[in-house]
C-alpha positions as CSV (number, residue, x, y, z in Angstrom):
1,X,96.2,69.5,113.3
2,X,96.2,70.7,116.6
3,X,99.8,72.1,116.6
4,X,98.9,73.7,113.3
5,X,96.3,76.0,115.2
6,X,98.5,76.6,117.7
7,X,101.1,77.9,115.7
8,X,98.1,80.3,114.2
9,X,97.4,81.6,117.5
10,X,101.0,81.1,118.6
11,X,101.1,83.8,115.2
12,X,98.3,86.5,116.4
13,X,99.6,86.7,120.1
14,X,103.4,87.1,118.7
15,X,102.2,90.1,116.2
16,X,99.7,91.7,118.8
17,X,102.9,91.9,120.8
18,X,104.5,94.5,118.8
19,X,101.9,97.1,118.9
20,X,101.6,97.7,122.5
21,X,105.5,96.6,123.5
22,X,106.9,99.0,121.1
23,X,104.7,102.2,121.8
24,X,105.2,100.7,125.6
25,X,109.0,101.1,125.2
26,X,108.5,104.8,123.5
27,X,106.8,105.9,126.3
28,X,103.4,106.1,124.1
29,X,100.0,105.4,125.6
30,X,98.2,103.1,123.2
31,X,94.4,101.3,123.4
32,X,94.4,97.7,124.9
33,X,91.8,96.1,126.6
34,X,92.6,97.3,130.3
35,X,91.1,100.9,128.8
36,X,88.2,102.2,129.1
37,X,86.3,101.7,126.6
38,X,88.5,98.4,126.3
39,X,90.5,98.3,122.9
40,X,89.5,102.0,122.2
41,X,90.8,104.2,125.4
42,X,94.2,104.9,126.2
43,X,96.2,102.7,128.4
44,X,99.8,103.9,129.6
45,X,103.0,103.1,128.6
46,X,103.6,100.5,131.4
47,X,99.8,98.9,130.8
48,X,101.2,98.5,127.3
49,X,105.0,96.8,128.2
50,X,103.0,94.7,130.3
51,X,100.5,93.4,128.2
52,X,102.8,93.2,125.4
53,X,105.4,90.8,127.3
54,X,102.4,88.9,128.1
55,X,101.4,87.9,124.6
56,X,105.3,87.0,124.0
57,X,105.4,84.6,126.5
58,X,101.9,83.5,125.4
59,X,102.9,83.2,121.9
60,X,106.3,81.7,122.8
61,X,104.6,79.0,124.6
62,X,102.1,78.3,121.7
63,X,104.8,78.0,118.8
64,X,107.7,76.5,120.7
65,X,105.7,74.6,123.9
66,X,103.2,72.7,121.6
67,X,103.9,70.8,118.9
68,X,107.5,70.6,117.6
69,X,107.5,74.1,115.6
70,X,109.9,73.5,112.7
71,X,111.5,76.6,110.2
72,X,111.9,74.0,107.6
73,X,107.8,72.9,107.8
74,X,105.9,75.0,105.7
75,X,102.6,74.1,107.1
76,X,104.2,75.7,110.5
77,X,105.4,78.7,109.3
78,X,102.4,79.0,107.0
79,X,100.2,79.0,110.0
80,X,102.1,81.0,112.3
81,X,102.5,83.5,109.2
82,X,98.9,83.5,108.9
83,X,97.8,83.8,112.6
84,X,100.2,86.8,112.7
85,X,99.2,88.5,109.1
86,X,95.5,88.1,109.9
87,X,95.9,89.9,113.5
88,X,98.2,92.7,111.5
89,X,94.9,93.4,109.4
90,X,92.7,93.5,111.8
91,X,95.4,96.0,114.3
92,X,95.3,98.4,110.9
93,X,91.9,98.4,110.0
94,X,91.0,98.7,114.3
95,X,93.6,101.1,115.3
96,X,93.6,102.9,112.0
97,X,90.2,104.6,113.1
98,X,92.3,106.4,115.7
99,X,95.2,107.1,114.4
100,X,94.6,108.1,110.7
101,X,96.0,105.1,109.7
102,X,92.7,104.4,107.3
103,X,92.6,107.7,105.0
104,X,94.0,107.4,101.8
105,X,97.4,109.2,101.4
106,X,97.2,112.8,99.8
107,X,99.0,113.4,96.9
């Protein structure tokens, strides 16, 4: 049970990654909680490399340091997909407020 939760959060620190790595590696300031307000202010591009390499190693550790994380388990990769799809809805709906991302699309 425990390396089940794990592999959730192993999940949400892997897909919070993305986010702020790849507008880090675009040269994109993007919210993270080093802003100001934290998770609504701007951070910069290097804020955002950083704290994205953090939850990689984070999430690495989680998934492949706790546990023996297997492809072929469903109840691993069903919690790991679950940890990361959860933290995907939440990014939308949070960072959607800022970037348009919650209108509907115009016809």
């Amino acid at each position: 049970m425990l390396d089940l939760l794990s592999h959730f959060f192993g999940g949400a620190f892997l897909a919070n990654a993305i986010p702020h790595f790849v507008s880090g590696m675009m040269g994109r300031p993007f919210q993270s909680p080093f802003a100001r307000p934290p998770g609504q202010g701007l951070s910069s591009s290097t804020v955002n490399v950083l704290w994205g390499s953090v939850n990689i190693v984070v999430g690495y550790l989680l998934v492949c340091r706790v546990g023996d994380f297997g492809l072929q388990n469903a109840n691993d990769v069903i919690a790991l997909g679950a940890g990361a799809f959860l933290v995907a809805l939440f990014s939308a709906r949070h960072f959607g407020r800022f970037h348009g991302g919650n209108q509907p699309a115009q016809p």
